[in-house]
PDB file of the backbone (N, CA, C, O) and the ligand in Angstrom, with CONECT records:
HET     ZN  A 101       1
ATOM      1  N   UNK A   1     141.598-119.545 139.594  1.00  0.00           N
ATOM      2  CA  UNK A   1     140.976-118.647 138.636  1.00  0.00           C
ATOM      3  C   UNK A   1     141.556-118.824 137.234  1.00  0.00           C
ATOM      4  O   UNK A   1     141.075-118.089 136.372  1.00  0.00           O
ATOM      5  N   UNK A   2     142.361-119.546 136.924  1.00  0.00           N
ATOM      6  CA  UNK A   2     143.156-120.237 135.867  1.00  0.00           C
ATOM      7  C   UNK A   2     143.407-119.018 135.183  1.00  0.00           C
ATOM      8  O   UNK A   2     143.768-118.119 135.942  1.00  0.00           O
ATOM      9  N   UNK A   3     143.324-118.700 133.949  1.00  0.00           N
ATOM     10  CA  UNK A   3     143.381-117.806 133.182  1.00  0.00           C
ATOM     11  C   UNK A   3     143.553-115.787 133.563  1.00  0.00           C
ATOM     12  O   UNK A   3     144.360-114.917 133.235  1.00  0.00           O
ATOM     13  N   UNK A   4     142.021-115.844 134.577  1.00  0.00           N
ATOM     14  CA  UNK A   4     142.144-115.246 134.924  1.00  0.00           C
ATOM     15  C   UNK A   4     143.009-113.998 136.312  1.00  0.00           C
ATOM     16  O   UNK A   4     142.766-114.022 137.518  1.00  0.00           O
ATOM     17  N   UNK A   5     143.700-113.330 135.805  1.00  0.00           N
ATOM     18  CA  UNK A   5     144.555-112.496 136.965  1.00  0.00           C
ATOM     19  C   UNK A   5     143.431-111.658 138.134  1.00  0.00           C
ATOM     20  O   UNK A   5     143.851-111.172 139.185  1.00  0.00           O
ATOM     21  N   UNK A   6     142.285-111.621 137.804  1.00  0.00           N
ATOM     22  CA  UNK A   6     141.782-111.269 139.154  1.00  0.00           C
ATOM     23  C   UNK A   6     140.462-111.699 139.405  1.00  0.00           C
ATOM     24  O   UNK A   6     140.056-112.254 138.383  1.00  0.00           O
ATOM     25  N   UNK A   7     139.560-111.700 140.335  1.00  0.00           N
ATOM     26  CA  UNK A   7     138.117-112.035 140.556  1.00  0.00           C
ATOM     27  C   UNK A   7     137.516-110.843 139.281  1.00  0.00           C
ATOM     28  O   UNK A   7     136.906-111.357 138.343  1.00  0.00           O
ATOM     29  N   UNK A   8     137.655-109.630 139.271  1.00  0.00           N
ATOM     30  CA  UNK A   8     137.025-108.679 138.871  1.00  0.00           C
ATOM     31  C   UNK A   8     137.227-108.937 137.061  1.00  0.00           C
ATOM     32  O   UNK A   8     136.543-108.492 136.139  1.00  0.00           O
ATOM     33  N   UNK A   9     138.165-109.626 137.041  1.00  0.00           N
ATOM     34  CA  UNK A   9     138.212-109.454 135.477  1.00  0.00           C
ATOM     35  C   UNK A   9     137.160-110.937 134.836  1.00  0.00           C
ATOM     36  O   UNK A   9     136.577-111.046 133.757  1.00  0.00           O
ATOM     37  N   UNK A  10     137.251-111.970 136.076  1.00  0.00           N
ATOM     38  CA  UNK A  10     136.519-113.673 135.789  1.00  0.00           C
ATOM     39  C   UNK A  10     135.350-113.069 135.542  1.00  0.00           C
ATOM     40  O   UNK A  10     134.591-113.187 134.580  1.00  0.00           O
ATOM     41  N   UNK A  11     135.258-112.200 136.817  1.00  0.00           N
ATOM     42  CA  UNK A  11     133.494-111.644 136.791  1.00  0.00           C
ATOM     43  C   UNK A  11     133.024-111.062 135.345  1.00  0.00           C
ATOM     44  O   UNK A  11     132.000-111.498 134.818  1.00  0.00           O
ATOM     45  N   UNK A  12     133.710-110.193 134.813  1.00  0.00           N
ATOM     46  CA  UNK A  12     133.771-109.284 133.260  1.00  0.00           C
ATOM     47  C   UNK A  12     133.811-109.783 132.601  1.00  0.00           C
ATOM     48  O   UNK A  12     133.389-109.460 131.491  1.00  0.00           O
ATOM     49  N   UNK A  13     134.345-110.885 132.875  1.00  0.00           N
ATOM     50  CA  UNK A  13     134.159-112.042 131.293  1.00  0.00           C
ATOM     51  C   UNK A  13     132.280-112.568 131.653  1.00  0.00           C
ATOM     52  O   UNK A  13     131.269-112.460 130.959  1.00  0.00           O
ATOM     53  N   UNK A  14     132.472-113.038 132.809  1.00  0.00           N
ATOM     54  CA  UNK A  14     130.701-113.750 132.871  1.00  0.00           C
ATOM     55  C   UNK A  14     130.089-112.876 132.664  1.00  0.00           C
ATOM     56  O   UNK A  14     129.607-113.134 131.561  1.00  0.00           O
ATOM     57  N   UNK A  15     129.757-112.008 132.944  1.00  0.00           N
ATOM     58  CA  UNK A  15     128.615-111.123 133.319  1.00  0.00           C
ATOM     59  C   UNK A  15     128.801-109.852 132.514  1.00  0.00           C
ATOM     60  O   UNK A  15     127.862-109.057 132.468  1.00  0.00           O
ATOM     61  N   UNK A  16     129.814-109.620 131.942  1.00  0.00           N
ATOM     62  CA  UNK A  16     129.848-108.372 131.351  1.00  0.00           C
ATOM     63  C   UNK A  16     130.633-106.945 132.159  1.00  0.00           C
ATOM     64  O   UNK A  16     130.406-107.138 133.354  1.00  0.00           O
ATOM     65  N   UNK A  17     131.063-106.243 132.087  1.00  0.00           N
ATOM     66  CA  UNK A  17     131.464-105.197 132.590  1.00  0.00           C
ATOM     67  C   UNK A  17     130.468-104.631 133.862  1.00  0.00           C
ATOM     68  O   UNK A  17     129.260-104.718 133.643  1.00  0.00           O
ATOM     69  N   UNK A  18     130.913-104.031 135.240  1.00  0.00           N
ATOM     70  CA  UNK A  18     129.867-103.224 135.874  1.00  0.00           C
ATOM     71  C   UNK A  18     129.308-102.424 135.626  1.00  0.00           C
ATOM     72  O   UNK A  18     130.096-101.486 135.498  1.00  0.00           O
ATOM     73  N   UNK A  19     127.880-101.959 135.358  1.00  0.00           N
ATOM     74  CA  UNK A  19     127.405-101.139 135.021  1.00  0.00           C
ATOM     75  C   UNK A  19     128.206 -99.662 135.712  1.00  0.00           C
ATOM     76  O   UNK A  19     128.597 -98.715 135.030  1.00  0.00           O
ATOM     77  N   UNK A  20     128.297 -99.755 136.981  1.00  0.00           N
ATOM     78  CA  UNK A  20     128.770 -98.618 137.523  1.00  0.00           C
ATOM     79  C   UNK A  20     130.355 -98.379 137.309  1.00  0.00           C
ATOM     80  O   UNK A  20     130.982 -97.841 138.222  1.00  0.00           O
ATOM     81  N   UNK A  21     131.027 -98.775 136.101  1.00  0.00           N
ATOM     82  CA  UNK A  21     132.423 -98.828 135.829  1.00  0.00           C
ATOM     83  C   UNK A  21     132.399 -98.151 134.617  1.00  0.00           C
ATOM     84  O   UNK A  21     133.321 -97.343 134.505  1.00  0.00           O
ATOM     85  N   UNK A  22     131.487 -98.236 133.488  1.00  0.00           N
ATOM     86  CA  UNK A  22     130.756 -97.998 132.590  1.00  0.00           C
ATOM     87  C   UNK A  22     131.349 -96.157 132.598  1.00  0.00           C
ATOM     88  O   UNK A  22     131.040 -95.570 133.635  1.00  0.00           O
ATOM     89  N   UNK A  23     131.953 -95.500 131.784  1.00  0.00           N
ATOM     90  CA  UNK A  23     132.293 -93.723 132.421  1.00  0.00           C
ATOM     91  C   UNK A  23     131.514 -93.733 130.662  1.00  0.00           C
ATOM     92  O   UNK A  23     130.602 -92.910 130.575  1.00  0.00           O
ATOM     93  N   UNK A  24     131.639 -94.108 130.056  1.00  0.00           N
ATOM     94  CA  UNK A  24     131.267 -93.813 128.722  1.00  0.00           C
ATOM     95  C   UNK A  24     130.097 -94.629 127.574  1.00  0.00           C
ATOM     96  O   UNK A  24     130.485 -95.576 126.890  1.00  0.00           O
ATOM     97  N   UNK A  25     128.888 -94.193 127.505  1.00  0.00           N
ATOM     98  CA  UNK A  25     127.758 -95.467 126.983  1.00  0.00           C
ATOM     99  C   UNK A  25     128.816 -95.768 125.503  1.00  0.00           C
ATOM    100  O   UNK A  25     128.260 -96.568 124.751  1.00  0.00           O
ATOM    101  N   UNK A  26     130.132 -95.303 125.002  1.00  0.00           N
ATOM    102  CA  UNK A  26     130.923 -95.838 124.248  1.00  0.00           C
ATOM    103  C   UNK A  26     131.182 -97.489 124.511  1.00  0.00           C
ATOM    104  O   UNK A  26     131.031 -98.441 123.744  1.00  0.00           O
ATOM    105  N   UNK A  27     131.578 -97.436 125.740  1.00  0.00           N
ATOM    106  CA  UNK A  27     132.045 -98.444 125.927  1.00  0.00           C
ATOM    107  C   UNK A  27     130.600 -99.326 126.330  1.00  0.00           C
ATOM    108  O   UNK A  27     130.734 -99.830 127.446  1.00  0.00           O
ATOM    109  N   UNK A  28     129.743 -99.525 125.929  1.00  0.00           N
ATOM    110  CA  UNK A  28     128.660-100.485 126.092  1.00  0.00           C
ATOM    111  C   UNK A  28     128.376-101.711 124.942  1.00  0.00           C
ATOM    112  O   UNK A  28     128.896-101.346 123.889  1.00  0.00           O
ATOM    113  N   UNK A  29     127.977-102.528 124.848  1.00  0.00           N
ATOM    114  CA  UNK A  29     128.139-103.376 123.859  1.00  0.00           C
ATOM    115  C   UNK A  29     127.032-103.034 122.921  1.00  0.00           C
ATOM    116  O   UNK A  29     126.052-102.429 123.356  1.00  0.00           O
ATOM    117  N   UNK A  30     127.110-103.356 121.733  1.00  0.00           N
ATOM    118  CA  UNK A  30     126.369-102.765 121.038  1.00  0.00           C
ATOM    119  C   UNK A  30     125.213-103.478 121.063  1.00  0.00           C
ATOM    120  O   UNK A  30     125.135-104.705 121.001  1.00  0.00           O
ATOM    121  N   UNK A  31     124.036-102.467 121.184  1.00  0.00           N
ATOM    122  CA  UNK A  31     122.763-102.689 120.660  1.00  0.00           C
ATOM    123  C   UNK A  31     121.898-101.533 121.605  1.00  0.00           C
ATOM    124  O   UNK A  31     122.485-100.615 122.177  1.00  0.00           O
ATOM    125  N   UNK A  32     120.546-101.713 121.666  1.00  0.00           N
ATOM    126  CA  UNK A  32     119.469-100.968 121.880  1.00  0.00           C
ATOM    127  C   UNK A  32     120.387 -99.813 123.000  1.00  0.00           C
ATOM    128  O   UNK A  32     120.604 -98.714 122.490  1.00  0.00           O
ATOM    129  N   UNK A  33     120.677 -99.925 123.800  1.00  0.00           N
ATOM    130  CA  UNK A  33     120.903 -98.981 124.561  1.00  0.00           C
ATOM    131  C   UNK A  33     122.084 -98.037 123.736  1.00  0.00           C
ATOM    132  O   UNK A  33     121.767 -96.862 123.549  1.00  0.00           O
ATOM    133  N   UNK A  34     122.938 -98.324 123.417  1.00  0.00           N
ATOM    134  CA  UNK A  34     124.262 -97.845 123.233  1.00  0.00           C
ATOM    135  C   UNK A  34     123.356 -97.021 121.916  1.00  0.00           C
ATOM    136  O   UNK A  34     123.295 -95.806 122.103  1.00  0.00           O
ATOM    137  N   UNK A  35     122.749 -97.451 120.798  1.00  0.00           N
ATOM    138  CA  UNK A  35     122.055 -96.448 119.824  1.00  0.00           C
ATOM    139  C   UNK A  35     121.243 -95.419 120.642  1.00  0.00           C
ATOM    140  O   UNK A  35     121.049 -94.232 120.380  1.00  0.00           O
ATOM    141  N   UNK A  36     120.809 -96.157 121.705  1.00  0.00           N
ATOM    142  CA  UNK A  36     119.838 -94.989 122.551  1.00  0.00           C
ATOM    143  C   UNK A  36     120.667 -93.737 122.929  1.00  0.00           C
ATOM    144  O   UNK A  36     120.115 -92.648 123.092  1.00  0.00           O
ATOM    145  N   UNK A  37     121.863 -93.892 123.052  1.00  0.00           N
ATOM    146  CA  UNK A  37     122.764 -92.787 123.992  1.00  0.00           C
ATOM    147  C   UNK A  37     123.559 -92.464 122.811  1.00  0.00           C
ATOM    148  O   UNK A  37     124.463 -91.722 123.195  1.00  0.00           O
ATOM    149  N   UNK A  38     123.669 -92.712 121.298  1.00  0.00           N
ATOM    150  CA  UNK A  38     123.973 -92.699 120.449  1.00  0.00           C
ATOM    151  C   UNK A  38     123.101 -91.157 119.773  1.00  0.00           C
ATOM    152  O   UNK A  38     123.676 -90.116 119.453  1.00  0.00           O
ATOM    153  N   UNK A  39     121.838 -91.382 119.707  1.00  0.00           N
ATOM    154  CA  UNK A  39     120.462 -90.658 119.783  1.00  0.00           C
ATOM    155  C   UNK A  39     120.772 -89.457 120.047  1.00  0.00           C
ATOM    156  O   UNK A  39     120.960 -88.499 119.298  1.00  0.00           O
ATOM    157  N   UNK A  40     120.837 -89.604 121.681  1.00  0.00           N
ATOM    158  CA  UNK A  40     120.903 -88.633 123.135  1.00  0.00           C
ATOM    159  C   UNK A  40     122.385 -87.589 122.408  1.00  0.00           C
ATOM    160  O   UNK A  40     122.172 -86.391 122.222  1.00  0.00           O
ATOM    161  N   UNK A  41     123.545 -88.074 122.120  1.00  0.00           N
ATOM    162  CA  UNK A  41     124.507 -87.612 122.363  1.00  0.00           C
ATOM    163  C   UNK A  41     124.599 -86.374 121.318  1.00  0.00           C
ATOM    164  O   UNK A  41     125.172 -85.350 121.691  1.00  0.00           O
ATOM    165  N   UNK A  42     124.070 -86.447 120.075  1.00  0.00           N
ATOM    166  CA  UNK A  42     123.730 -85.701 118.710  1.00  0.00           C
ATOM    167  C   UNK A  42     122.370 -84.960 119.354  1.00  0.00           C
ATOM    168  O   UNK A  42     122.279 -83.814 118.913  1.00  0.00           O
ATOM    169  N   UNK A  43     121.548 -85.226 120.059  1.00  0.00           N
ATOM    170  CA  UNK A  43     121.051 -84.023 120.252  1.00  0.00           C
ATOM    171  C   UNK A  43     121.769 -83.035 121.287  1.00  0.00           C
ATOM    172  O   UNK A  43     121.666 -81.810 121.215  1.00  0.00           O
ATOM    173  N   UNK A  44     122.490 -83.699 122.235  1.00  0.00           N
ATOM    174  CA  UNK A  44     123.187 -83.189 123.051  1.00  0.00           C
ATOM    175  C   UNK A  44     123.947 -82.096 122.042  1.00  0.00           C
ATOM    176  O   UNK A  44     124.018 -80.885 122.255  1.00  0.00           O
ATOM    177  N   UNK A  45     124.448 -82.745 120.995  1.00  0.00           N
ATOM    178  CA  UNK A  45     125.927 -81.687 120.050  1.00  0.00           C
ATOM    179  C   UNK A  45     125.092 -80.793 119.388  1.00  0.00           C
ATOM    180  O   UNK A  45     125.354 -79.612 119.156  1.00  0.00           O
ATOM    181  N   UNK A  46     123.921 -81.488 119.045  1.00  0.00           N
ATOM    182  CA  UNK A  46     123.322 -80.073 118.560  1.00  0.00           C
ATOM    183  C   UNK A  46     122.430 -79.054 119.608  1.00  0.00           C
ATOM    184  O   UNK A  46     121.749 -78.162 119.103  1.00  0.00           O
ATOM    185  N   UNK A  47     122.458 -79.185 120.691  1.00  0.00           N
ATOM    186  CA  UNK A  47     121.920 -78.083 121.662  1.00  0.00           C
ATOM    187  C   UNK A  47     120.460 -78.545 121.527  1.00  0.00           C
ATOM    188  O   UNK A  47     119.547 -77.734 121.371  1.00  0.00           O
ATOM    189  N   UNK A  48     120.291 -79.725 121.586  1.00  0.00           N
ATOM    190  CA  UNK A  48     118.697 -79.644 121.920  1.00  0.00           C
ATOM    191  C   UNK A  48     118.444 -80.391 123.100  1.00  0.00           C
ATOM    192  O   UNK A  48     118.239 -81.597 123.236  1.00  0.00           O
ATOM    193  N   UNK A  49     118.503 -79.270 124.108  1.00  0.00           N
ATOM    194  CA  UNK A  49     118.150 -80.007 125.602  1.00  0.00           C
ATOM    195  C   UNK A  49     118.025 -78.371 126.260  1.00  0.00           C
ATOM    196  O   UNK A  49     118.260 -77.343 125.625  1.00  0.00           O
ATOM    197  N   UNK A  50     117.616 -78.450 127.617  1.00  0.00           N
ATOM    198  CA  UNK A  50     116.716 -77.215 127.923  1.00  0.00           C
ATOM    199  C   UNK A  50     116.880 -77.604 129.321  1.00  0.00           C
ATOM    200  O   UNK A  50     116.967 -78.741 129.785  1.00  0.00           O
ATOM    201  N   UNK A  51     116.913 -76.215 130.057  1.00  0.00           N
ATOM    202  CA  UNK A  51     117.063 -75.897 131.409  1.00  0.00           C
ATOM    203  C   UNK A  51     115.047 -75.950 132.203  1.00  0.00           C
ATOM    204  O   UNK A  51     114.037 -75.297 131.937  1.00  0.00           O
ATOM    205  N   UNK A  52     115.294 -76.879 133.021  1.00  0.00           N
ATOM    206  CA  UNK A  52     113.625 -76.648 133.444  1.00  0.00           C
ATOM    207  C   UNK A  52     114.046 -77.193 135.116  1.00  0.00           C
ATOM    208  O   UNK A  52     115.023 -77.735 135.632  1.00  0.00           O
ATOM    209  N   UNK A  53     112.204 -76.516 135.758  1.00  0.00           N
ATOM    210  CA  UNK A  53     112.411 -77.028 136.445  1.00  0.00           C
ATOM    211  C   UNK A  53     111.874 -78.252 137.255  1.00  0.00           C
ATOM    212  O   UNK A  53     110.803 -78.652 136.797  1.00  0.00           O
ATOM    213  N   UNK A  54     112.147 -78.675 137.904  1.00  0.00           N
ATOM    214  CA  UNK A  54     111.549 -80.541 138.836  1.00  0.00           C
ATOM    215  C   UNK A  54     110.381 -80.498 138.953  1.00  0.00           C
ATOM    216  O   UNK A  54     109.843 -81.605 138.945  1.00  0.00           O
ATOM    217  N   UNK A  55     109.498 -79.333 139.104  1.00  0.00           N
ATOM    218  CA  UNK A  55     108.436 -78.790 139.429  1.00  0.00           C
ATOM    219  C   UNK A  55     107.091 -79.333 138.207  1.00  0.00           C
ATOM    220  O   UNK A  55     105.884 -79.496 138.386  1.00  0.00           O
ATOM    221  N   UNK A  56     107.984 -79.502 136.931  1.00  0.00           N
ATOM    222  CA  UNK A  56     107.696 -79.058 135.874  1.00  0.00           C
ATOM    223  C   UNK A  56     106.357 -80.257 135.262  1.00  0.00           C
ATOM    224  O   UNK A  56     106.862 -81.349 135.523  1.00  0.00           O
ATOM    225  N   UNK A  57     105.363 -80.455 134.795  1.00  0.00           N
ATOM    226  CA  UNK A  57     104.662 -81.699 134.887  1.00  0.00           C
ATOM    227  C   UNK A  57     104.650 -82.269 133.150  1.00  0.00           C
ATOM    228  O   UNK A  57     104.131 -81.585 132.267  1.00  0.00           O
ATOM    229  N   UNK A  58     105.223 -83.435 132.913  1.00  0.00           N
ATOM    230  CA  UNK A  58     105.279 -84.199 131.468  1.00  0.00           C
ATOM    231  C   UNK A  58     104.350 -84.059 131.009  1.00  0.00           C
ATOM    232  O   UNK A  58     103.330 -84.516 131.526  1.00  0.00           O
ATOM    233  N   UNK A  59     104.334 -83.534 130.127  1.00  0.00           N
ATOM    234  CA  UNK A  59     102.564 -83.781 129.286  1.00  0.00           C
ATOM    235  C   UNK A  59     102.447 -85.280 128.757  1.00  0.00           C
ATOM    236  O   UNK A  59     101.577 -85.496 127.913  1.00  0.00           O
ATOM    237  N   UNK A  60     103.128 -86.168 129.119  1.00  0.00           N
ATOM    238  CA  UNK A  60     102.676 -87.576 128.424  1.00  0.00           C
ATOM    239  C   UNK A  60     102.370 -88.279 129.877  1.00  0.00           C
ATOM    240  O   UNK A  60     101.179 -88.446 130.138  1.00  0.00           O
ATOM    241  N   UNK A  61     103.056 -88.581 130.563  1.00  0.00           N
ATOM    242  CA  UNK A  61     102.734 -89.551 131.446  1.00  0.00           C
ATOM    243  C   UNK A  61     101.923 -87.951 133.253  1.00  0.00           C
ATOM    244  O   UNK A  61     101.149 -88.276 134.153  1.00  0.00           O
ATOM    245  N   UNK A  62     102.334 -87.007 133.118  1.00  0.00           N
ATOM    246  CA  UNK A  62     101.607 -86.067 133.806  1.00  0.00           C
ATOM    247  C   UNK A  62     102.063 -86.205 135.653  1.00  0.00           C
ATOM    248  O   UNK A  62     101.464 -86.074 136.721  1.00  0.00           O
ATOM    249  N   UNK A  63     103.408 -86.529 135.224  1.00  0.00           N
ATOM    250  CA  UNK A  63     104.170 -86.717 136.248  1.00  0.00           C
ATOM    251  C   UNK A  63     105.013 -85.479 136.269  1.00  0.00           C
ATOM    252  O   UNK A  63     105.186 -84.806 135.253  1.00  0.00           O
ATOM    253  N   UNK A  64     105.666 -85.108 137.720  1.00  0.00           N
ATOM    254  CA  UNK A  64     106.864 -83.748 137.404  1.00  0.00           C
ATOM    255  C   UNK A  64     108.135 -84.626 136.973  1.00  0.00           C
ATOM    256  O   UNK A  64     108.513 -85.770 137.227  1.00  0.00           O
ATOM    257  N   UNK A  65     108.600 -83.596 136.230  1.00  0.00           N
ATOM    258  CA  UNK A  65     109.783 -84.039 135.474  1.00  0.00           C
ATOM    259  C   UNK A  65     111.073 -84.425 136.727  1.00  0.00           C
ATOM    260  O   UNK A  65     112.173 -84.614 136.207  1.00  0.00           O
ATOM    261  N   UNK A  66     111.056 -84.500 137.608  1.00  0.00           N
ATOM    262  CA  UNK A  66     111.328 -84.616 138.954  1.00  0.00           C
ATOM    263  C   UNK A  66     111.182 -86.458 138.936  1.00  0.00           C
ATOM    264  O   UNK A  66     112.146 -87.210 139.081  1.00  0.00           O
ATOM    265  N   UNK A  67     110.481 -86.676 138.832  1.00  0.00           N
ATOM    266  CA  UNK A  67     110.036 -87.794 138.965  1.00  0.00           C
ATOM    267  C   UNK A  67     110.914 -89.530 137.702  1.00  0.00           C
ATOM    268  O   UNK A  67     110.989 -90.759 137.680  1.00  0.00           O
ATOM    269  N   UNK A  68     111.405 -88.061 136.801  1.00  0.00           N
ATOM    270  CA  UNK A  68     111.503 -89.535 135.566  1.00  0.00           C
ATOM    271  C   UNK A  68     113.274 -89.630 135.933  1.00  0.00           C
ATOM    272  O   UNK A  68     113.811 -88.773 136.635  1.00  0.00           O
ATOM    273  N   UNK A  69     114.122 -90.933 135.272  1.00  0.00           N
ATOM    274  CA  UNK A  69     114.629 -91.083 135.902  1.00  0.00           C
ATOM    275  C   UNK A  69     116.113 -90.159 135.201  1.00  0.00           C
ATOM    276  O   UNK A  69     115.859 -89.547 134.164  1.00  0.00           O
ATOM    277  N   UNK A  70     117.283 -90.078 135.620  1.00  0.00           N
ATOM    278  CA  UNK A  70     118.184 -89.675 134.969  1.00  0.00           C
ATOM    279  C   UNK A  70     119.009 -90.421 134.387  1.00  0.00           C
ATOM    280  O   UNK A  70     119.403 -91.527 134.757  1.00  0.00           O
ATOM    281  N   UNK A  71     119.443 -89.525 132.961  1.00  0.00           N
ATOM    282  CA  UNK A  71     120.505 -90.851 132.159  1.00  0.00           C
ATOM    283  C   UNK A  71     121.472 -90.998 132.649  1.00  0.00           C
ATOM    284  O   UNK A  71     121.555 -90.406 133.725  1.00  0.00           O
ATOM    285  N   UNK A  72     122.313 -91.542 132.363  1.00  0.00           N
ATOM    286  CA  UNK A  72     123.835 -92.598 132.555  1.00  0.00           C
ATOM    287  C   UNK A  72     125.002 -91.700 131.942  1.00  0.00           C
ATOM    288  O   UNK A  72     124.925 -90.752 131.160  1.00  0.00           O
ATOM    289  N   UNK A  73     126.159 -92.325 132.571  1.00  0.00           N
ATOM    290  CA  UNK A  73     127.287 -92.494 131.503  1.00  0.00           C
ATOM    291  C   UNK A  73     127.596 -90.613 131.717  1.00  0.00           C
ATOM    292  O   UNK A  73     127.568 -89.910 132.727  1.00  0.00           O
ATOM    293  N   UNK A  74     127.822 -90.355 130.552  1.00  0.00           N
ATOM    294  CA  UNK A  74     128.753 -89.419 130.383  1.00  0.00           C
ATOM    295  C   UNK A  74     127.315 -88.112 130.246  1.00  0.00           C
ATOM    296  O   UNK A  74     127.582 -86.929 130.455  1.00  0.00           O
ATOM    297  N   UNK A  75     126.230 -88.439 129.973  1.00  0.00           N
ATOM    298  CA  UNK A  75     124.364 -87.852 130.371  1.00  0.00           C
ATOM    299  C   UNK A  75     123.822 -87.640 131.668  1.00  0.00           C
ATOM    300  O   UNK A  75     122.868 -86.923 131.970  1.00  0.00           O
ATOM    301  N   UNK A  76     124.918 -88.719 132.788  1.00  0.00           N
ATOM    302  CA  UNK A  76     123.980 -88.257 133.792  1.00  0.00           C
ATOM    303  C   UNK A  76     123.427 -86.835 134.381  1.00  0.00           C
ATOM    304  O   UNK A  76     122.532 -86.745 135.221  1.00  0.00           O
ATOM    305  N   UNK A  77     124.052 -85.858 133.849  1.00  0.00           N
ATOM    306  CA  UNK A  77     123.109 -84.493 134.049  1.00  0.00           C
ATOM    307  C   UNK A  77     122.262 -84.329 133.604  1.00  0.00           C
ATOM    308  O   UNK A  77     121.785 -83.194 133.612  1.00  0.00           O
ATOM    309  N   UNK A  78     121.627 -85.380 132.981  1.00  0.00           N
ATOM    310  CA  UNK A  78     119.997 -84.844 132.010  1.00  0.00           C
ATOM    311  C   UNK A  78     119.269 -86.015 132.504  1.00  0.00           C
ATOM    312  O   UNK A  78     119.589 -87.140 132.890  1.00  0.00           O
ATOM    313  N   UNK A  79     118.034 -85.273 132.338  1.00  0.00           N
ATOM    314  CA  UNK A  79     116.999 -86.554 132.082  1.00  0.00           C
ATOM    315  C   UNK A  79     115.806 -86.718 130.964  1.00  0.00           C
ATOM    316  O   UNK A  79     115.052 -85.859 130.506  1.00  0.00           O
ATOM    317  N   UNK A  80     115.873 -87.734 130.762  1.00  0.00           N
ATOM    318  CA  UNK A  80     115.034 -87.532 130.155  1.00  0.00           C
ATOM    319  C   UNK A  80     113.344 -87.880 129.972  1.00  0.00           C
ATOM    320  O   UNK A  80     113.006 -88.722 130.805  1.00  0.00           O
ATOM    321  N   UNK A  81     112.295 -87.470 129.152  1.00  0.00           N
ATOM    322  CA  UNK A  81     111.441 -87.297 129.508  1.00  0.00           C
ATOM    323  C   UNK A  81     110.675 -88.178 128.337  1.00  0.00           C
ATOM    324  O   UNK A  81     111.010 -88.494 127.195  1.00  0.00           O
ATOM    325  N   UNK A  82     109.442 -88.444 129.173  1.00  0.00           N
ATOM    326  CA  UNK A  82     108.817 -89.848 127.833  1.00  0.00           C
ATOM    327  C   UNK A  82     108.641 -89.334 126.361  1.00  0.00           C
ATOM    328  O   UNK A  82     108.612 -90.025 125.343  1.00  0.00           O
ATOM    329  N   UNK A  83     108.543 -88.149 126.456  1.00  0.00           N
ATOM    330  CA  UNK A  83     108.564 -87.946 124.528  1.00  0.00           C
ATOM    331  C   UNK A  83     109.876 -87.709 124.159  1.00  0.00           C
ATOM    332  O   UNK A  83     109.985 -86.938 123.205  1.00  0.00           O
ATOM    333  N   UNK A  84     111.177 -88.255 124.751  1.00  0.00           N
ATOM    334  CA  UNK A  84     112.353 -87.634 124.390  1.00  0.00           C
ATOM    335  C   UNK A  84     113.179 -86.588 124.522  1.00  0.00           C
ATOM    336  O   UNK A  84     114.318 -86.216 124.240  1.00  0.00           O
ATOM    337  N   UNK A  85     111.730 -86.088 125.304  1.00  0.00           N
ATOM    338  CA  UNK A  85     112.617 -84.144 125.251  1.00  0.00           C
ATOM    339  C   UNK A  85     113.434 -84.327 126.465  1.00  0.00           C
ATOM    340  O   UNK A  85     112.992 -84.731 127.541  1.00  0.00           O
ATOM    341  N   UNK A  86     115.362 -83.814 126.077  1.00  0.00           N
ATOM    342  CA  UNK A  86     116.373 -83.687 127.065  1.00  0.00           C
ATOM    343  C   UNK A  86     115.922 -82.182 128.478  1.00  0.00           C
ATOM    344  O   UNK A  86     115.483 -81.104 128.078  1.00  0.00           O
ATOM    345  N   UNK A  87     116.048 -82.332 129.311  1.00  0.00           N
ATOM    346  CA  UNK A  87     116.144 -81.247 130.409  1.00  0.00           C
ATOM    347  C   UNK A  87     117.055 -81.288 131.414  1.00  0.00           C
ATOM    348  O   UNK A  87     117.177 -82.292 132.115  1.00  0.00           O
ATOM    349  N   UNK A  88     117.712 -80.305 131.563  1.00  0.00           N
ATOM    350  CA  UNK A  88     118.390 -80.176 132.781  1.00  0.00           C
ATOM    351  C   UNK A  88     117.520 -79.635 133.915  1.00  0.00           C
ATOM    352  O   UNK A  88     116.816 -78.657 133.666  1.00  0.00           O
ATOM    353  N   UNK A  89     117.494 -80.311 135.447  1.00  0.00           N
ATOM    354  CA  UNK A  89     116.662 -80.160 136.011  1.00  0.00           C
ATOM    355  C   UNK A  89     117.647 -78.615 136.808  1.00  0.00           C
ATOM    356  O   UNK A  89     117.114 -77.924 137.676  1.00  0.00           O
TER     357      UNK A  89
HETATM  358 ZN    ZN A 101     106.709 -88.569 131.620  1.00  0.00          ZN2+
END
């Protein structure tokens, strides 16, 4: 492994960090996503996210909010919904 002191770190150099190691979208490399949770996190500080329930049906795609997927990282209690709007399910 020459350089490297373990399989897990050879791997982190190729491939990048595990997603599921990931505790903070801080630590993500920069670009589209990391601004995305960048976004998320300022509405988070400013209180714009809302208690609903699974039941609840998107007015854009007309699915229950049940259905879309949940964010990541240090968000995974929210999800979010195709126009942006944060909910706690
Ligand atoms: Zn939707």
């Amino acid at each position: 492994m020459g350089k490297f002191k373990s399989f897990k770190e050879m791997a982190n150099a190729f491939y990048g960090p595990d997603p599921d190691e990931i505790k903070s979208y801080k630590d993500l490399p920069d670009g589209e996503e990391k601004q995305k949770y960048a976004v998320i996190e300022e509405k988070v500080n400013n209180g714009e996210w809302n208690r609903a329930g699974g039941e609840c049906i998107c007015l854009v795609c007309k699915k229950e909010y049940i259905r879309h997927g949940n964010l990541l990282y240090e968000f995974h209690w929210l999800t979010e919904l195709c126009d942006g709007y944060l909910v706690k399910l």
